[in-house]
N, C-alpha and C positions, 0 to 999 in steps of 0.2 A: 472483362466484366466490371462493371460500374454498379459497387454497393450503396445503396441506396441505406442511408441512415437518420434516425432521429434521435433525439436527444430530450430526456427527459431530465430536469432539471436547469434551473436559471442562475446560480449562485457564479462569485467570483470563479469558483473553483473551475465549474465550467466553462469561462468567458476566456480562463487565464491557462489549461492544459485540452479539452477536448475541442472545443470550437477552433482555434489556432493550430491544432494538428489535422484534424480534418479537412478542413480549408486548402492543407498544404498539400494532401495526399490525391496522387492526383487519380486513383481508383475508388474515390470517396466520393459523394453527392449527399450533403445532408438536405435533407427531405424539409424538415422542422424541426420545430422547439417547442416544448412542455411543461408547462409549471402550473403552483397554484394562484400566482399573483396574475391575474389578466395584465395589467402595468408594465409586470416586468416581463412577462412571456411576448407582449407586442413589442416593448424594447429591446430585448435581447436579439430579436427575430429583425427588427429593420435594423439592429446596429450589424449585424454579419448577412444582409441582405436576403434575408430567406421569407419563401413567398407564404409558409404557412406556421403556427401556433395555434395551440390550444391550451385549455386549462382543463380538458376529460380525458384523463388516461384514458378513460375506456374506448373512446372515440382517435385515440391519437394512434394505440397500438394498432394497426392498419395494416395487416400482411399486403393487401391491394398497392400501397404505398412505400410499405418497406420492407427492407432485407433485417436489419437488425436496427439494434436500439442501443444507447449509452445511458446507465440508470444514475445519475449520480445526485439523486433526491436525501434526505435525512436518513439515516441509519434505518428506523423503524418500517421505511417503505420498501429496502431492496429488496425483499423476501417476496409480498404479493404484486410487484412490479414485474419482478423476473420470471414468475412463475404464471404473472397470465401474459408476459411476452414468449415465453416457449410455448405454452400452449397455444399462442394464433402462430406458431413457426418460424419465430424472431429467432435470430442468433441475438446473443447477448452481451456487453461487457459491466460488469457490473462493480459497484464504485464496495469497497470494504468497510466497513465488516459485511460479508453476505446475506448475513443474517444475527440478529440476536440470540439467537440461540444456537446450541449446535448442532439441534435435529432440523431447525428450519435450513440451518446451511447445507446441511445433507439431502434435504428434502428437494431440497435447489438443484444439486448437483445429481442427484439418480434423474431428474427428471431431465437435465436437459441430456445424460447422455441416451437415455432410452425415445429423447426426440431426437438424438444426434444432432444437438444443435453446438455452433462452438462460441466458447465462450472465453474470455478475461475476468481476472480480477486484478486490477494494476495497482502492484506492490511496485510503485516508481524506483525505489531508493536502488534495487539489485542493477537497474537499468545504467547506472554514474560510473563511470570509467573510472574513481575508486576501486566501487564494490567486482568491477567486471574483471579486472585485473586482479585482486585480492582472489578471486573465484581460479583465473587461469594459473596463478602460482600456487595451490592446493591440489590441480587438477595435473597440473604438472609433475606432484611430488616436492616442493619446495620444502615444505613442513614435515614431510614425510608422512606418520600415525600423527593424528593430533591429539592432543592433551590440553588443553583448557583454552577456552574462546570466550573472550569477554566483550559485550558491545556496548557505548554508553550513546544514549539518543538525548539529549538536552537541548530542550527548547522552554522559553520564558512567555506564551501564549497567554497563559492562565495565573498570572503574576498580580493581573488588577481586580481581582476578585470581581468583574461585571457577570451578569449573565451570561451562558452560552449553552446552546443544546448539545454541544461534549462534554457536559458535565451533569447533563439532566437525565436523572437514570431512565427516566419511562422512556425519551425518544433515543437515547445514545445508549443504553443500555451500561455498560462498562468502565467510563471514562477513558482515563489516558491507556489505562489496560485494554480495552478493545481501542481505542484510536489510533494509536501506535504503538501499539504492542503487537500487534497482527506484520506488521513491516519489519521489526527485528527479527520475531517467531521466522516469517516468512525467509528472512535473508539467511537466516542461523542454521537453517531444513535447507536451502541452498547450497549453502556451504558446506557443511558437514555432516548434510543423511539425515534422515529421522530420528525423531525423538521420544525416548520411552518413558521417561520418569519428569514432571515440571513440579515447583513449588515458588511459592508467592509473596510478598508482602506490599501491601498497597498503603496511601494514606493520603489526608488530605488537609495540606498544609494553608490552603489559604481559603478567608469564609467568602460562600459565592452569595451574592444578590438573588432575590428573587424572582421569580419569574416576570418579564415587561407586564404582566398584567396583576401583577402582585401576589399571585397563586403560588404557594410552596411546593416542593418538589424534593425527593431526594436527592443531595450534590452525589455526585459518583467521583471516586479517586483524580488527582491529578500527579502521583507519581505511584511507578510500581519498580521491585525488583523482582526479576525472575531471575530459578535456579533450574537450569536442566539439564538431563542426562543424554547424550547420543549412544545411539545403538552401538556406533562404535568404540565405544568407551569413555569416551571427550566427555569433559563437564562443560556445562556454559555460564556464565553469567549475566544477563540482560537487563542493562538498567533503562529505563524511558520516562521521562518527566517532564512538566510543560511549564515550570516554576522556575526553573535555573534561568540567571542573566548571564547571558553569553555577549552579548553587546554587539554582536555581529550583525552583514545585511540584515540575513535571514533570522537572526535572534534564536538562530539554535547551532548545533556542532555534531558531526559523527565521528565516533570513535571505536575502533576494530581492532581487537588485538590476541590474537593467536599465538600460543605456542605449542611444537609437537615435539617429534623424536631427532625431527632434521633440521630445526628451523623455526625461524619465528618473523613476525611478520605485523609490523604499526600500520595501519590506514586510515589518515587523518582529515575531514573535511570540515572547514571551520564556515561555510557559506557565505563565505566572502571573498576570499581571492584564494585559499589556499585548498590542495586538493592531491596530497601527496601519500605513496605508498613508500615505506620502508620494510628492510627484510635482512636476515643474518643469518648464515650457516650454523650449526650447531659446533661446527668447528671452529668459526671464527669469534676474533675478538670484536667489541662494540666499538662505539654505536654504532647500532643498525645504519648504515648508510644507503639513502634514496633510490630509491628503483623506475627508474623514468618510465612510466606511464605510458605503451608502443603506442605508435601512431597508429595500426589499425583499430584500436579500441579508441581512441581519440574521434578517427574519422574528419567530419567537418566539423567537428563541437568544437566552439571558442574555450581558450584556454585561461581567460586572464581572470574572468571571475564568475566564479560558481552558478549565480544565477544564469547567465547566459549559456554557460554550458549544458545545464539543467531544460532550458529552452531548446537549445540545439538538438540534444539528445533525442526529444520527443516530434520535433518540428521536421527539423531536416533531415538528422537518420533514421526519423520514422522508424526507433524502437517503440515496443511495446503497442501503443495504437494503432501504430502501421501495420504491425505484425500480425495484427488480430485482422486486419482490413481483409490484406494478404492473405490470412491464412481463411476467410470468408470469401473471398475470390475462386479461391483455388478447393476451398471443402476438405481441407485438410486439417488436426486439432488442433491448438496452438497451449502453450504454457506461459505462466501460472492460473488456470482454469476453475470451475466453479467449484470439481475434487479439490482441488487444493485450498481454495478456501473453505471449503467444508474441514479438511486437515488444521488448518490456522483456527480456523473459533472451536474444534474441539481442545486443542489445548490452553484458548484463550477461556473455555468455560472452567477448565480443570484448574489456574491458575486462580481463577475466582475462586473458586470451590476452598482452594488451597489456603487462601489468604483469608478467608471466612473463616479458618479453623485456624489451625498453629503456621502455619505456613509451611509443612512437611511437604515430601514430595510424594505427588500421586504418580501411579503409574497409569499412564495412558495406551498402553499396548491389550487390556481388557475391556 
């Protein structure tokens, strides 16, 4: 079966992960391209050779035309994009945060399974043979019970204080707390189960410009630290910030560091060339020395540097997009789905909540 797909949104974002994987998969047929700029919607569409664009959602969403859709428009549109793409009987993959709030994300998510439609939300980062490995040696027993997980996200985005709508509360709603704070939450519920108690502190170290049309706006945060509790007893600590110079390609760095009853475990991605896991018995002496990274998690992903690997992963091992392709070929659900991010912006609203007050921890299991 040949999915027929369109794509709502024009941005880099989509020229440089969904258009390039689609392309690749060979159970893919992108249909068209969507946006608000006529310019860039007819550019986009003759630069990946595609016969049709428009700038009318309402006219684009086309059950006649299509199996499903790729939403990856401004934060403020995924909510009424995906919600009158299941209503004409789109399956969906829809770009994070779900929604701005956490009822709309739920509201996302009852609807599409009560249409049984299957859906994504692609948290890329769980996807890096890193994090895929860090997951196998947990799942293993490597760590045994865990006891404390700490993740640090550092990226330097938001360093020149220019404008950007991930910082403009009305369309991004959260700042760096909803932008990448949903991808740590996400990997951290990965890792190590659900989470019953989060608390917050957010801030916002550098002054933004105002709007290109000179209209004021509330800035929303560009660093937060999150504190949470797993069911399992584990605490976390989650830092994500878009201010740090890391000097790197990619101008940010991941860092993953676990310890349990059996073990402990560094995962280091600097997005540049280096992309290493280390790990120690509880018995033994340090340093942690390097845990080669198997080749099946490898696969065909280039190894020398990070970007390319990052490429590889979604392109040619056709994870995550492929999977969702596949898993709309075959009717079967696939994971991390719109429940889960419904899951992620409930505790990304709680974290708010959180930092609005003392930064205590709420419990989110009520």
């Amino acid at each position: 079966m040949t999915v027929r797909i369109g794509v709502l949104g024009t941005s880099w974002w989509v020229d440089s992960m969904y258009l390039p994987a689609l392309v690749a998969h060979q159970g893919a047929e992108i249909t068209g391209i969507c946006g608000r700029d006529p310019g860039r919607a007819q550019a986009r569409a003759e630069q990946w050779d595609l016969d049709w664009w428009s700038v009318d959602t309402d006219e684009f969403l086309d059950p006649d035309r299509l199996d499903a859709v790729v939403v990856a428009t401004t934060d403020d549109t995924h909510e009424p994009f995906t919600l009158a793409a299941i209503e004409r009987g789109l399956h969906v993959l829809c770009e994070k945060p779900t929604a701005l709030t956490a009822v709309g994300a739920q509201r996302m998510a009852d609807a599409a399974a009560a249409a049984e439609r299957i859906t994504l939300v692609p948290f890329t980062y769980r996807y890096m043979p890193t994090s895929q490995y860090v997951k196998r040696l947990i799942d293993e027993g490597f760590v045994g019970r865990p006891f404390q997980l700490g993740m640090r996200y550092h990226a330097g985005f938001a360093r020149n204080g220019e404008y950007s709508w991930r910082f403009d509360a009305d369309g991004a709603g959260s700042g760096v707390l909803g932008d990448l704070g949903p991808h740590w939450l996400h990997v951290a519920r990965w890792l190590l189960g659900e989470v019953t108690h989060i608390g917050a502190t957010t801030g916002r170290m550098v002054d933004r410009d105002p709007r290109p049309d000179g209209s004021e706006y509330e800035r929303a945060n560009d660093h937060a630290q999150m504190t949470v509790r797993f069911e399992n007893g584990a605490i976390g600590s989650l830092l994500v910030s878009a201010v740090c110079h890391e000097g790197t390609e990619f101008g940010q760095t991941h860092h993953i560091d676990l310890h349990g009853e059996d073990g402990t475990i560094h995962s280091f991605n600097d997005w540049s060339t280096v992309q290493t896991v280390h790990g120690l018995r509880a018995d033994e002496a340090g340093p942690a020395p390097l845990l080669p990274i198997p080749d099946d998690i490898w696969g065909s992903s280039r190894r020398d540097r990070v970007p390319d690997t990052y490429k590889d992963v979604f392109r040619v091992e056709q994870r995550m997009i492929g999977e969702w392709i596949d898993a709309v070929a075959a009717g079967v659900p696939c994971d991390p789905d719109l429940a889960e991010g419904a899951r992620v912006q409930r505790l990304v609203e709680a974290a708010q909540t959180s930092a609005a007050g003392d930064g205590g921890l709420i419990d989110v299991t009520v």
